[in-house]
C-alpha positions in Angstrom: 0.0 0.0 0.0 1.2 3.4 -1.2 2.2 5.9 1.7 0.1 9.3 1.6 2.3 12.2 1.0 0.4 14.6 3.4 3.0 17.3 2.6 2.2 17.9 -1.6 -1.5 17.9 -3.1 -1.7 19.1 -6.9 -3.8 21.9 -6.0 -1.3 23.8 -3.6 -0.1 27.1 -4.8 3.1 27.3 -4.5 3.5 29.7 -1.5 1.3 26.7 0.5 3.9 24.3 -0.9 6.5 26.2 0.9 4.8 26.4 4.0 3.9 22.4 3.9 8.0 22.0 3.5 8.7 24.6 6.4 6.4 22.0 8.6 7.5 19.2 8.3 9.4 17.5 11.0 13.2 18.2 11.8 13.4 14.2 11.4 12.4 14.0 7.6 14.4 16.8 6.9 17.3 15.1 8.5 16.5 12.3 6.5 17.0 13.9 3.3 20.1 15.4 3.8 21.3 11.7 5.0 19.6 10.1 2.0 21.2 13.1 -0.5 24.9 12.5 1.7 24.2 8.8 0.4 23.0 9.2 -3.2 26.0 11.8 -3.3 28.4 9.2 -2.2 27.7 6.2 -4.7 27.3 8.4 -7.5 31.1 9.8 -6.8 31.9 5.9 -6.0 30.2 4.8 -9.5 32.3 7.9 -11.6 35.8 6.6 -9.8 34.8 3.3 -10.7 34.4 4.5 -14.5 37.5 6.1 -14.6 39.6 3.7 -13.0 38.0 1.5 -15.4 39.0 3.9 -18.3 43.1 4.3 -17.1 43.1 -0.1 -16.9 41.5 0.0 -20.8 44.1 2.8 -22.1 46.8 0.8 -20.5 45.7 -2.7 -22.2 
C-alpha cells in the first residue's frame, strides 16, 4: 500500500507548498540530507569506478 504524501497535493499554490516544507518534522528533513549525503556518495563511487576503469582500458 502506497504511503500518503500529506505534505504535496496538486492543488497547492506554490506559497502553501513552501509552507507544507517549512512543517515538516526536523526528522524528515534530517532524512533527506542523510539520504542526498548517500546518493551523493555512490554516485562519486560509481564515476571513480568509470574512470579507474578507463586508465586499466588505455593501459591494455
Amino acid at each position: 500500500m502506497k504511503k500518503k504524501n500529506t505534505f504535496v497535493n496538486e492543488t497547492l499554490s506554490f506559497e502553501d507548498f513552501e509552507q507544507a516544507i517549512a512543517q515538516r518534522p526536523a526528522s524528515d528533513v534530517a532524512l533527506d540530507e542523510l539520504v542526498r549525503e548517500r546518493l551523493t556518495a555512490e554516485k562519486d563511487a560509481q564515476k571513480k569506478e568509470r574512470e579507474l576503469k578507463k586508465a586499466r582500458n588505455k593501459l591494455s
